[in-house]
C-alpha positions as CSV (number, residue, x, y, z in Angstrom):
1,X,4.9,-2.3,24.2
2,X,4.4,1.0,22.0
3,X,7.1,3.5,22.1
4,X,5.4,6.4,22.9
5,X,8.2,9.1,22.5
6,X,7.3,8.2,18.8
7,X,4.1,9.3,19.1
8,X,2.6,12.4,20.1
9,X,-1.1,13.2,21.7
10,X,-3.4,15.4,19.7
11,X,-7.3,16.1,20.3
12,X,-10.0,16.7,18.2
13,X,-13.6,16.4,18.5
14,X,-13.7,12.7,18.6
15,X,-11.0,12.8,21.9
16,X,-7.6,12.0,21.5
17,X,-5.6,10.5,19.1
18,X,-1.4,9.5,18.7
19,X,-0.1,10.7,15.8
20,X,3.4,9.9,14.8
21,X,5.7,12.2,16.6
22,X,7.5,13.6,13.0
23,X,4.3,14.0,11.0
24,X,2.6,17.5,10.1
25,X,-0.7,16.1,9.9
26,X,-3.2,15.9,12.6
27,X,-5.6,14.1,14.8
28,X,-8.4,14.6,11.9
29,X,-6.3,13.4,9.1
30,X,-4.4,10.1,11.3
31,X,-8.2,9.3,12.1
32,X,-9.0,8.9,8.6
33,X,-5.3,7.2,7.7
34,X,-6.5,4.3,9.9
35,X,-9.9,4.3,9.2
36,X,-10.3,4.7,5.5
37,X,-8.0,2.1,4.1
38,X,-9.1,1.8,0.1
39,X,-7.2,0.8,-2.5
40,X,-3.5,1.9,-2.8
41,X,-4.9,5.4,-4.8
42,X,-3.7,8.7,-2.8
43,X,-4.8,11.9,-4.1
44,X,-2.8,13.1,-6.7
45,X,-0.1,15.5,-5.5
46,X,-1.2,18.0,-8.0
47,X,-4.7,18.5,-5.9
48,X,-2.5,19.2,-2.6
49,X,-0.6,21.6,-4.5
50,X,-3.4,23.3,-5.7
51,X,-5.1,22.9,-2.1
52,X,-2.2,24.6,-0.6
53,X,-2.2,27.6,-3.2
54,X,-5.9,27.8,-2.5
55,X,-5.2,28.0,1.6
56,X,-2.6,30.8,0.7
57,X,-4.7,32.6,-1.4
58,X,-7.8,32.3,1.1
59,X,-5.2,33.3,4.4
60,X,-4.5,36.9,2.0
61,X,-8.1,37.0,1.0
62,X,-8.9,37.4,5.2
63,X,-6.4,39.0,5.8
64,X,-7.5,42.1,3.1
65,X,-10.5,41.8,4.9
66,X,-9.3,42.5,8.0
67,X,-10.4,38.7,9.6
68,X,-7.1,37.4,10.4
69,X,-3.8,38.3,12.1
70,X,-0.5,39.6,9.4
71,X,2.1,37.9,11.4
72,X,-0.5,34.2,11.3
73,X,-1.3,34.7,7.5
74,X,2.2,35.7,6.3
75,X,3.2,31.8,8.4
76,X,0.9,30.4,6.8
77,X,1.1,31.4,3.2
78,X,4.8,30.3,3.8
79,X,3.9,26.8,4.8
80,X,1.8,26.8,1.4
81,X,5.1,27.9,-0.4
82,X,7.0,24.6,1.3
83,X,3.7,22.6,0.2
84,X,3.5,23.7,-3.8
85,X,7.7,23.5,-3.6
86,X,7.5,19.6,-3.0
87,X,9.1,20.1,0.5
88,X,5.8,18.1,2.6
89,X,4.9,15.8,-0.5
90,X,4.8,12.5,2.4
91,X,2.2,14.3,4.2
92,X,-0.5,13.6,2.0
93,X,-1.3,10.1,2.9
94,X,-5.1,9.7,2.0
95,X,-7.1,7.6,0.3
96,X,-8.9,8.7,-2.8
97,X,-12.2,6.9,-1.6
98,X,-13.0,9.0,1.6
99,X,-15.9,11.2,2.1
100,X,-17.6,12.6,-0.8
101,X,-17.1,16.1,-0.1
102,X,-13.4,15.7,0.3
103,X,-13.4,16.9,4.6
104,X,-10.3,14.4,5.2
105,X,-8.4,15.7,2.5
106,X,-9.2,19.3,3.6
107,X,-8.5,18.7,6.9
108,X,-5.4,17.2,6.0
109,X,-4.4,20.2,4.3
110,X,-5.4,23.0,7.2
111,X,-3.5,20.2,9.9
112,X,-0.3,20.4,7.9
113,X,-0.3,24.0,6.6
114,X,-1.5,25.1,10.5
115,X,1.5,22.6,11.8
116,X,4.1,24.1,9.5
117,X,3.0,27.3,10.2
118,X,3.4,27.0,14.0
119,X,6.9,25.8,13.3
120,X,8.1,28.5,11.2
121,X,6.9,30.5,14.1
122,X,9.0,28.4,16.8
123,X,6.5,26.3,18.0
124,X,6.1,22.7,18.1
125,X,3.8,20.4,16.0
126,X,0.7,19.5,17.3
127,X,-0.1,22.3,19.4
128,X,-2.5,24.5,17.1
129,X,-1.4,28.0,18.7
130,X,-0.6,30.2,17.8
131,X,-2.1,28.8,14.0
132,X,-5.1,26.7,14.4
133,X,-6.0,25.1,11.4
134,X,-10.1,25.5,11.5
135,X,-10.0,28.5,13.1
136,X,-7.2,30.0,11.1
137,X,-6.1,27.7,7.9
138,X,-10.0,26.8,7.2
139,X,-11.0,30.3,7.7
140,X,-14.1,31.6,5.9
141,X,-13.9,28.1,4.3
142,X,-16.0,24.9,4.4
143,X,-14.9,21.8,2.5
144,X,-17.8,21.8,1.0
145,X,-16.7,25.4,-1.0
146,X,-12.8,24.4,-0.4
147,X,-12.6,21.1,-2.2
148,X,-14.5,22.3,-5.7
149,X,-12.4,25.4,-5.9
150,X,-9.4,22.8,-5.6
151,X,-10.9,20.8,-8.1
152,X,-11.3,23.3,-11.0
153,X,-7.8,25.0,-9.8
154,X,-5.7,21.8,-9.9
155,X,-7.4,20.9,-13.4
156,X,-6.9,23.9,-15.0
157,X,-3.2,24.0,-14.0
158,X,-2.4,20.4,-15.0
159,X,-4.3,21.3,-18.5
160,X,-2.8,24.4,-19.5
161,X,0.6,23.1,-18.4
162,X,0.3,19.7,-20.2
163,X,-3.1,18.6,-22.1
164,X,-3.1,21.8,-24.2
165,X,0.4,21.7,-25.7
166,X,0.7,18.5,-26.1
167,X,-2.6,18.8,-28.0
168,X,-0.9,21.8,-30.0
169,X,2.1,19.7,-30.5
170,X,0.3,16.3,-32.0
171,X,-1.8,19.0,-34.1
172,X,1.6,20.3,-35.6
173,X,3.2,16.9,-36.6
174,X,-0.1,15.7,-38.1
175,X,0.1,19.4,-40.8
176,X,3.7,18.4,-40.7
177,X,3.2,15.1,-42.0
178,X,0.2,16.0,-44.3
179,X,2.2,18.8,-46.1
180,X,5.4,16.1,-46.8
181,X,2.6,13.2,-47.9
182,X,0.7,15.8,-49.9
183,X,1.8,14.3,-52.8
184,X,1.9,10.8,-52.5
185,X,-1.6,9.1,-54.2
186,X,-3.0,5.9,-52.4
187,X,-6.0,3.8,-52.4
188,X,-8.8,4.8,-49.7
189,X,-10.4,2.4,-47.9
190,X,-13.7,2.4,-46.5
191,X,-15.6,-0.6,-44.5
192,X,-12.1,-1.6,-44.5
193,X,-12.2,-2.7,-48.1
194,X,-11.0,-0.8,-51.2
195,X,-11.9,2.3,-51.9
196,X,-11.5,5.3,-54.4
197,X,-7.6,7.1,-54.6
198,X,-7.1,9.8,-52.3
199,X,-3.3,11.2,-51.0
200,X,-1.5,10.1,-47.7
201,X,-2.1,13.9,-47.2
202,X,-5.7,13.9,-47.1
203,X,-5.3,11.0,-44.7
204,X,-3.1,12.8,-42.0
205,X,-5.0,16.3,-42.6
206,X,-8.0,14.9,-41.2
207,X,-6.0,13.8,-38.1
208,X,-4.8,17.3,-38.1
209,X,-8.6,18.2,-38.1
210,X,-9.8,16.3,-35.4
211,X,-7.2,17.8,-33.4
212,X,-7.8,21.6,-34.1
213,X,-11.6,20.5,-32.9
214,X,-10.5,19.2,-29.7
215,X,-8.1,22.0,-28.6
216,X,-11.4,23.7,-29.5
217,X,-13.5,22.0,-27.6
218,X,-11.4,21.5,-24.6
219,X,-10.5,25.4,-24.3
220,X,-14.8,25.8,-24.1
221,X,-15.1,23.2,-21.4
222,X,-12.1,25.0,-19.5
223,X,-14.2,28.5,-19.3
224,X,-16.8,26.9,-17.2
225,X,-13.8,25.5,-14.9
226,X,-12.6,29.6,-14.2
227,X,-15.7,30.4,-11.7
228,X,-15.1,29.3,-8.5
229,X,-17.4,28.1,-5.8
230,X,-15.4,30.0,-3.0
231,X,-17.4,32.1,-0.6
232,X,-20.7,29.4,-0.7
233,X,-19.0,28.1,2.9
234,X,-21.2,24.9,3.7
235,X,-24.4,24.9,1.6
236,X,-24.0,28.1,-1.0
237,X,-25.1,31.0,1.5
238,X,-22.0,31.9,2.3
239,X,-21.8,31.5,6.3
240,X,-18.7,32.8,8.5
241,X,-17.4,34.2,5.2
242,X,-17.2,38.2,5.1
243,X,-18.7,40.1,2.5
244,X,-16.8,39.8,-0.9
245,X,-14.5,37.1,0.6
246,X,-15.5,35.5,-2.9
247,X,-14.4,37.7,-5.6
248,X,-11.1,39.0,-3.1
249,X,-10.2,35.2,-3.4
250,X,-10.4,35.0,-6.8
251,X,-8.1,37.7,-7.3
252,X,-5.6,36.6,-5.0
253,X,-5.6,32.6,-6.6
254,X,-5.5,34.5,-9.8
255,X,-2.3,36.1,-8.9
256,X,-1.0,33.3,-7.6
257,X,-1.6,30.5,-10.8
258,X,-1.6,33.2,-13.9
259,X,-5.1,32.1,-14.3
260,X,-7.7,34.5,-14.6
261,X,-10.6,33.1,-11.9
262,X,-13.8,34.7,-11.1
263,X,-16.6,34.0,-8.7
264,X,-19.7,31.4,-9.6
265,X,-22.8,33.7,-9.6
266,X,-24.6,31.1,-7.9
267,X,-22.6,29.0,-5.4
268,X,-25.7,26.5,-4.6
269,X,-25.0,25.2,-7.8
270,X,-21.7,25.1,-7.8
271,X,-21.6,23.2,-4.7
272,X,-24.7,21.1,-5.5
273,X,-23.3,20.0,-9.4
274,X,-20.6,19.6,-11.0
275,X,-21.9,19.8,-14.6
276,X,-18.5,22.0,-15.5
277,X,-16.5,18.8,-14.7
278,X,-19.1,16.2,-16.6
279,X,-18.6,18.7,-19.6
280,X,-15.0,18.9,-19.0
281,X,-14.9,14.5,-19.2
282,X,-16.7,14.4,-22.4
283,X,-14.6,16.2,-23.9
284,X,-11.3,14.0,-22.6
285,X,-13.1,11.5,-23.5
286,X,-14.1,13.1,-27.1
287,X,-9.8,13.4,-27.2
288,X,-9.8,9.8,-26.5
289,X,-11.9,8.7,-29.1
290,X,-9.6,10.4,-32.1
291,X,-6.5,9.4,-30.1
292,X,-8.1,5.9,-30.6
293,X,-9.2,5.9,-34.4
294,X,-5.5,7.6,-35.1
295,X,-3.7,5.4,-33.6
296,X,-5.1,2.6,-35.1
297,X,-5.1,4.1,-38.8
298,X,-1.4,4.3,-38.4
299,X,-0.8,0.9,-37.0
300,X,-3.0,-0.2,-39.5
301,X,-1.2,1.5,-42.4
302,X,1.9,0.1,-41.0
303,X,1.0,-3.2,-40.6
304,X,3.4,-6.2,-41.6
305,X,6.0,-5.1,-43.1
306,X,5.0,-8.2,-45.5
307,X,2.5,-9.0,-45.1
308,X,0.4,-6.3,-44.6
309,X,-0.6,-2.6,-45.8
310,X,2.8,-1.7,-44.9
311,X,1.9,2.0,-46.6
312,X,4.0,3.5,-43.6
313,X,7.0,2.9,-41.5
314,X,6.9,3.4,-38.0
315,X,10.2,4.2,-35.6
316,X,11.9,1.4,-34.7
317,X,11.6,2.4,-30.9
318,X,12.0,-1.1,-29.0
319,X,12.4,-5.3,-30.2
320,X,9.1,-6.5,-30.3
321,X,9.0,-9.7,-29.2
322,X,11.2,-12.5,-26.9
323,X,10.9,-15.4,-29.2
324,X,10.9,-13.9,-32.9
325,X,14.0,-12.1,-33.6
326,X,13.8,-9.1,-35.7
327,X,10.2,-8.4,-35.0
328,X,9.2,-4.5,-34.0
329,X,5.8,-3.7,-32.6
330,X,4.0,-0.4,-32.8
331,X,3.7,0.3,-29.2
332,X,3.2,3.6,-29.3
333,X,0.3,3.2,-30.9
334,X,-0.5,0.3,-28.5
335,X,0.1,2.9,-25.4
336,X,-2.1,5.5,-26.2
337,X,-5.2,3.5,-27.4
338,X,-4.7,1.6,-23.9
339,X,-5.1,5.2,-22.3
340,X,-7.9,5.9,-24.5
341,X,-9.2,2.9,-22.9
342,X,-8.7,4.3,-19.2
343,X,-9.9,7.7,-20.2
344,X,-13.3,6.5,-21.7
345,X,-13.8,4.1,-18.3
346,X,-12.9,7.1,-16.1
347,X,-15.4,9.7,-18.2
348,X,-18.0,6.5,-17.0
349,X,-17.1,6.8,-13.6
350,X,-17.1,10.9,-13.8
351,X,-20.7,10.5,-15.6
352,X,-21.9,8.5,-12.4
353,X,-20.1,11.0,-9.6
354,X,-21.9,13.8,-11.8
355,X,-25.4,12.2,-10.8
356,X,-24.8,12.2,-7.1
357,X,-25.3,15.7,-6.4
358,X,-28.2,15.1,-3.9
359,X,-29.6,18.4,-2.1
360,X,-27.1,21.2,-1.6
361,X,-24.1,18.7,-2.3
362,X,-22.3,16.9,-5.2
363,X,-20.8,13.7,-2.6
364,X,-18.8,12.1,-5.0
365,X,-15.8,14.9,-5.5
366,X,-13.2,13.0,-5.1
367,X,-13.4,10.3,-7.4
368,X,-14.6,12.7,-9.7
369,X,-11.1,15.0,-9.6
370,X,-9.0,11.9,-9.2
371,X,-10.5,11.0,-12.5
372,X,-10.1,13.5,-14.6
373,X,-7.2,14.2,-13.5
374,X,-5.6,10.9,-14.2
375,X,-7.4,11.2,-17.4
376,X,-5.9,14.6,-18.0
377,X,-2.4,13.4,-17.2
378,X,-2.7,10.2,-19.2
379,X,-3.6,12.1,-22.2
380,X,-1.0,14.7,-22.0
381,X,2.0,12.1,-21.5
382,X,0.3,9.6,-24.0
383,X,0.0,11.9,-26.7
384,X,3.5,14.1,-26.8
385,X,5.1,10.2,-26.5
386,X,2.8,9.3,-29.3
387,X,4.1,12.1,-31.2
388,X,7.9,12.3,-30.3
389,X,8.9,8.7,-30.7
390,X,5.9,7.5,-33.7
391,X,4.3,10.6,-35.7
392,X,7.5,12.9,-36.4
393,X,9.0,9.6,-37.4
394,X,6.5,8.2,-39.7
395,X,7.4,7.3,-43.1
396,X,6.0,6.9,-46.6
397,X,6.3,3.7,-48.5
398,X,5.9,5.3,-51.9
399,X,6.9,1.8,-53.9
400,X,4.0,-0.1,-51.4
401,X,1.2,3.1,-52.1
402,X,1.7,2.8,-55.8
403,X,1.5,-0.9,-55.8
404,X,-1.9,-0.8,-54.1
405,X,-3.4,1.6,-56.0
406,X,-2.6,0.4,-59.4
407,X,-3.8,-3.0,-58.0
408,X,-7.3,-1.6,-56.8
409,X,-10.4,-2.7,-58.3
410,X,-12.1,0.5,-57.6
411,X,-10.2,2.7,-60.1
412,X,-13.1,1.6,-62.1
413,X,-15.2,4.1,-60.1
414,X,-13.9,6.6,-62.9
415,X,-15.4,5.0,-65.6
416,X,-18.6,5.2,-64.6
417,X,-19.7,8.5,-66.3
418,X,-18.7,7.4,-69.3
419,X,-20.2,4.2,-69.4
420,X,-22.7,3.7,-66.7
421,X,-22.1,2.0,-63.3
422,X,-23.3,-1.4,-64.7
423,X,-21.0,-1.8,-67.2
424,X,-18.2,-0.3,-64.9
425,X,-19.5,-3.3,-62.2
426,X,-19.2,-5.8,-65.0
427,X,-15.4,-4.6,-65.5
428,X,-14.9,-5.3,-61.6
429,X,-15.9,-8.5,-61.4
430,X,-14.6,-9.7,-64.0
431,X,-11.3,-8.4,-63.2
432,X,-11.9,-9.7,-59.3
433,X,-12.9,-13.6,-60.9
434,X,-10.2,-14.1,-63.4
435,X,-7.8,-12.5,-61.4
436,X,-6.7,-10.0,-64.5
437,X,-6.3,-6.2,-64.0
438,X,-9.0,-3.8,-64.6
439,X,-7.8,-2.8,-67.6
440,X,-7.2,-6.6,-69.5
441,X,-11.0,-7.0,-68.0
442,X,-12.3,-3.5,-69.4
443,X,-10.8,-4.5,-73.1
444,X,-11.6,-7.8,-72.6
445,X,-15.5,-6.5,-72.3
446,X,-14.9,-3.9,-75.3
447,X,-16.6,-1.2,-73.0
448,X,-13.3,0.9,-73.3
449,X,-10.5,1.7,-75.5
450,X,-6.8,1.6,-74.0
451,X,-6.5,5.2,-74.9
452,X,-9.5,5.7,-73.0
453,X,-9.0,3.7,-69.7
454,X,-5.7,5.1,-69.4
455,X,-6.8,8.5,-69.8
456,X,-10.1,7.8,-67.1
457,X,-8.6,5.5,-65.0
458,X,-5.7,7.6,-64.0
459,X,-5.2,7.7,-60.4
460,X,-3.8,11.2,-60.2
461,X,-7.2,12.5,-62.3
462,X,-9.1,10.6,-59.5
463,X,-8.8,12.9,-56.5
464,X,-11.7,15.4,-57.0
465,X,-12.4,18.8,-55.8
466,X,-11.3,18.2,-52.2
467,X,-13.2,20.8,-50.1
């Protein structure tokens, strides 16, 4: 038989409902615990946060207004301070795949907040006076204005705080590294095969390159993210919400994140589509396309370390293997091209929720913010790991560089001004069939003198007029 002094009674619309007796949330929210079982994904505990700074800032926003009671607002906003402090973290139990505007996890919120907040004012849980959470916590709100606002909020909080400097910092090693290589000549490779010389430099100031572009790119996809959809209420007209509720929010979640927020001129689009976020995954997913092709450049250069390129030394971070002593892996590199590999399947799914805006509403919200922002938190650990423990500890293997170079076929790319390109081919071959070096080959051919190929064919003189 059920204990029942574990348990107490709440009512919703539905009829009644036990909750557990030491739980915040409500009747709404246990309905959905039990009925919506998918998956072991809960919404990530940044979202609540965010949610609870954006019922805080809504509770002052009515209460500037004149709409709700000091003594119920100033409770509330407190409840959202124990919320964004970590102190109700368990209370969020909810399944990412839920409905598609997010209602359960909104409800969640105003259940919890409206709880806490009748606690702090000596009542106990489950009573809903003197805080109710629609009439109070959801006031001037719908989900359907709520859950986007929380959406852009908890994304752009997660990004400033993590993406964007750990962007910064991978930028800074790769200029780091591309200043101490500048020096260093070695053979380029293109289709994977031998190319002309070029210095480990150049190499590692492209990778600075491509990230200068993406901070770029990622702080342009963030200015769509600042305009909010709160004040639209259920379908973008703005229902039960008083005049200028949307730009007196704004101002009061701006105060509260540092984050300079502004209304959406047109909230039937903002509730409708979420072509901000879509934007906002391709570029994650443009991040995890050059975290990919870096990764692999370096794992590549450091391959062997005899039997391959073996240009670069990695850290020595971990053994690499249970059966062959000695051997290191690059798992760094391994690690962040496996979260490339998450971020370009979540940028899919983001692509898909983006089409589902049907009518007046987007109905795939939450899959959409889970995903980007797993994306934006896999990105932001992967790549300051990536760059503490692999890039700042990269090494040149100047012996191995020279080697290669001296030993590539395609220094006789230089001699083709001064003799033609068939001639220079003939060299190539030659040298590639008899196994001699370019320069026995050249001689050998009489296209050349010494003086001459060692004057043309000097790797140093090879480098052009980089631009």
């Amino acid at each position: 038989m059920k204990d029942t002094e574990n348990f107490r009674i709440e009512k919703d619309a539905l009829g009644t409902v036990e909750v557990p007796a030491d739980r915040y949330w409500g009747a709404q929210t246990e309905r959905a615990r039990r009925n919506i079982k998918n998956g072991w994904e809960k919404m990530q505990i940044e979202l609540n946060h965010a949610f609870a700074l954006q019922k805080k800032a809504a509770a002052q926003a009515n209460m500037e207004l004149g709409k709700l009671d000091a003594n119920l607002g100033a409770a509330i906003g407190n409840a959202c301070d124990d919320i964004v402090a970590g102190k109700l973290d368990a209370e969020f139990p909810l399944a990412v795949w839920q409905t598609g505007s997010g209602t359960q996890t909104n409800m969640n919120l105003n259940e919890v907040v409206a709880n806490r907040a009748n606690e702090i004012l000596g009542q106990p849980l489950g009573t809903k006076n003197p805080v109710h959470p629609n009439d109070h916590v959801n006031m001037s709100q719908s989900s359907n204005d709520s859950f986007p606002t929380v959406m852009h909020v908890a994304l752009l909080l997660l990004g400033n705080e993590l993406l964007v400097p750990a962007l910064e910092n991978f930028r800074h090693a790769m200029e780091a590294k591309a200043k101490e290589f500048a020096g260093l000549v070695k053979i380029g490779r293109t289709h994977l095969q031998d190319a002309t010389p070029m210095t480990l430099g150049d190499e590692f100031q492209a990778y600075a390159h491509q990230c200068q572009q993406n901070e770029q790119r990622l702080d342009k996809a963030y200015v769509q993210l600042y305009e909010l959809p709160q004040g639209g209420t259920a379908v973008g007209t703005g229902l039960n919400a008083p005049e200028n509720f949307d730009s007196v929010f704004c101002e009061k979640i701006s105060a509260l994140t540092g984050l300079l927020f502004k209304p959406c001129p047109n909230k039937f689009y903002a509730l409708a589509a979420h072509d901000a976020l879509v934007n906002l995954s391709g570029k994650l997913n443009t991040i995890a396309v050059t975290s990919n092709k870096i990764a692999n450049d370096i794992r590549l250069m450091a391959s062997g370390p005899r039997a391959g390129l073996a240009e670069i030394t990695l850290p020595a971070n971990e053994p690499g293997s249970s059966i062959m002593p000695g051997k290191v892996n690059p798992t760094q590199a391994e690690a962040l091209t496996q979260v490339a590999a998450q971020v370009m399947g979540n940028h899919v799914t983001v692509t898909v929720g983006g089409t589902q805006g049907h009518l007046e509403l987007n109905v795939f919200k939450p899959v959409m913010v889970y995903s980007l922002l797993q994306s934006t938190k896999l990105l932001g650990d992967a790549l300051n790991s990536f760059t503490e423990n692999c890039v700042k500890g990269i090494q040149a293997n100047e012996k191995r560089l020279k080697e290669l170079t001296d030993a590539s076929l395609m220094l006789v790319t230089a001699l083709t001004p001064h003799i033609g390109y068939d001639k220079a081919a003939d060299i190539a071959l030659k040298a590639h069939n008899e196994g001699s070096t370019l320069k026995e080959a050249a001689l050998a051919l009489g296209y050349v003198t010494a003086a001459d190929f060692d004057t043309w064919a000097d790797p140093k003189t090879m480098l052009g007029n980089k631009r």
